[in-house]
C-alpha positions in Angstrom: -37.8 1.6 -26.9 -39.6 -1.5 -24.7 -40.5 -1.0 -22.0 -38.1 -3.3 -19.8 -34.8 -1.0 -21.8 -36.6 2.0 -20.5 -37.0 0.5 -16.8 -33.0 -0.2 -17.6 -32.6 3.1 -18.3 -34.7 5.2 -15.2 -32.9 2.7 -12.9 -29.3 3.7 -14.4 -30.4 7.3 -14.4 -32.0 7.3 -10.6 -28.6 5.7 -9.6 -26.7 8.0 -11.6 -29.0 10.9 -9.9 -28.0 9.4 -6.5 -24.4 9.6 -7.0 -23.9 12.9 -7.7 -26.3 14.2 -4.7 -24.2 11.9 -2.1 -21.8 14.2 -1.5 -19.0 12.1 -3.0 -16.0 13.7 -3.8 -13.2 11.9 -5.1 -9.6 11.7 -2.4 -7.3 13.4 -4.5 -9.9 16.1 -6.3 -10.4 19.4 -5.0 -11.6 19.6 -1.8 -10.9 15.8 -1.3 -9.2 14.7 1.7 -6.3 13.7 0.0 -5.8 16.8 -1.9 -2.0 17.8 -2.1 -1.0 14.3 -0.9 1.1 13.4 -4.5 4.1 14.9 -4.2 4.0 15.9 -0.4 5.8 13.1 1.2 9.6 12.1 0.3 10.8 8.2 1.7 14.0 7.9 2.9 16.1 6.1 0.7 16.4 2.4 0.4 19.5 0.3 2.3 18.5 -3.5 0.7 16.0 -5.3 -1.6 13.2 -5.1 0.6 13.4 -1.5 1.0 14.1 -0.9 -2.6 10.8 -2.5 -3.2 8.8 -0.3 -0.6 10.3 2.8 -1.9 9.8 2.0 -5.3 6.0 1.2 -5.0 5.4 4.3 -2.2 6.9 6.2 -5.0 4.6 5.1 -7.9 1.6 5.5 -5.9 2.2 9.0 -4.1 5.1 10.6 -6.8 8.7 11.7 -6.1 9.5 14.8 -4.6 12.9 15.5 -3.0 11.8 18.7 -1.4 8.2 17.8 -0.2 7.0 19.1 2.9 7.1 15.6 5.0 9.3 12.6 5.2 8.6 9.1 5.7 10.9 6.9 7.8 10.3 3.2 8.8 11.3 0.3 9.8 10.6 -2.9 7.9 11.1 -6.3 9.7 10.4 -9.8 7.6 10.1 -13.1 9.5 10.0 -16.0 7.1 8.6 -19.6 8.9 7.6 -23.3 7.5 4.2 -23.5 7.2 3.2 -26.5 4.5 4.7 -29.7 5.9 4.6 -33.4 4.7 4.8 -36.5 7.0 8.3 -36.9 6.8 8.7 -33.0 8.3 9.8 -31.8 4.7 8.6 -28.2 4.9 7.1 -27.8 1.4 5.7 -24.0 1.7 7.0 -20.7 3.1 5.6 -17.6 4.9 7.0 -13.9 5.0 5.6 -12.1 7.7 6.3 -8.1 7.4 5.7 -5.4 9.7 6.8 -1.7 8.4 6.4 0.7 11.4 7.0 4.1 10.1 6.8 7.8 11.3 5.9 11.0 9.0 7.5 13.9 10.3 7.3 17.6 9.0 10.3 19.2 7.7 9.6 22.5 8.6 8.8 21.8 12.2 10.8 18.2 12.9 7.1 17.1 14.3 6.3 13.5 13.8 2.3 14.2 12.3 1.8 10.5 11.8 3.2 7.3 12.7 2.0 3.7 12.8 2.7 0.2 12.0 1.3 -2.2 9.3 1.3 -5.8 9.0 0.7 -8.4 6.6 1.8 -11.7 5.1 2.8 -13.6 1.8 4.2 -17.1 1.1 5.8 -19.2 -1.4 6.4 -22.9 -2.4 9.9 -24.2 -1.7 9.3 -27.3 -4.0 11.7 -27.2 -7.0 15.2 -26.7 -7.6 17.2 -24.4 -5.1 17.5 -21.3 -8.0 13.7 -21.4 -8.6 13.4 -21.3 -4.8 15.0 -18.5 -4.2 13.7 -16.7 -7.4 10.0 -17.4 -5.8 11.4 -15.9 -2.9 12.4 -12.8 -3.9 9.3 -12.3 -5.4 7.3 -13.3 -2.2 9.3 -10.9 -0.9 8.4 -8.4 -3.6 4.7 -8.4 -3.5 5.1 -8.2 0.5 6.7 -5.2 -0.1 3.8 -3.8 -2.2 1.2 -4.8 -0.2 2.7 -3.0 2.7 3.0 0.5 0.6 -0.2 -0.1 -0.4 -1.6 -0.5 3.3 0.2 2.5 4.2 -0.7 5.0 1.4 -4.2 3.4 2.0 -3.9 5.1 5.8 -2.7 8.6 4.1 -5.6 8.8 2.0 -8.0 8.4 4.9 -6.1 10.7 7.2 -3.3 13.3 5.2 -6.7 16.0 5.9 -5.7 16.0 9.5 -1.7 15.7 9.4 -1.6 17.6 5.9 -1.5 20.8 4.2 
């Protein structure tokens, strides 16, 4: 072995060393703050295409469960506003604002443990013919959508230890 694959290899190995004595634990393993957060929160059903989407990607990243312990509920609100413009005021580029302010609230108890609002944008190009504009919309809208559930299920991660369990 020469000698600069052997520094290679005491570096990886002090590194690796350092890892394991940090005290990291991962979110959802045991004892991680997350643990018990799959499965524990049911969304109330969608009512249109945006909420479809939300659902849908809360449900892929924290599971389905009809009888869990908590329910989400929210509130999504989608503002969409010209943003690219040419000299002769021709908007050529959309945004979607989104806010999503939601509530968790216990089942058992009717408490609301956790509530909040989250924010965030997309946009989309509204040169081209009027069926690829809207198609470009709907996935604008889409990916809002997603990066909404993600914001959120980024908060539960960081705080189910204190509303949880």
């Amino acid at each position: 072995m020469s000698s600069s694959n052997r520094r290679l290899f005491l570096t990886f190995a002090i590194a690796g060393l350092a890892l394991a004595g940090c005290g990291f634990t991962p979110v959802h393993g045991p004892g991680g703050s997350a643990e018990g957060l799959r499965g524990a929160v049911t969304v109330t059903a969608p009512n249109d295409a945006n909420s479809y989407e939300f659902v849908k990607r809360m449900e892929e990243r924290m599971g389905r469960n009809l009888s869990a312990p908590y329910r989400l509920d929210y509130t999504i609100t989608t503002k969409s506003e010209g943003v690219g413009v040419t000299p002769r005021q021709e908007i050529t580029r959309n945004q979607v604002l989104g806010v999503i302010e939601f509530a968790v609230t216990s089942i058992a108890t009717g408490e609301v443990v956790d509530r909040g609002t989250v924010t965030n944008f997309t946009s989309y190009s509204t040169e081209g013919s009027t069926v690829s504009t809207a198609s470009v919309e709907r996935d604008a809208n889409r990916r809002l959508m997603v990066l909404l559930a993600d914001q959120i299920t980024t908060r539960f991660l960081a705080t189910f230890a204190g509303w949880g369990k």
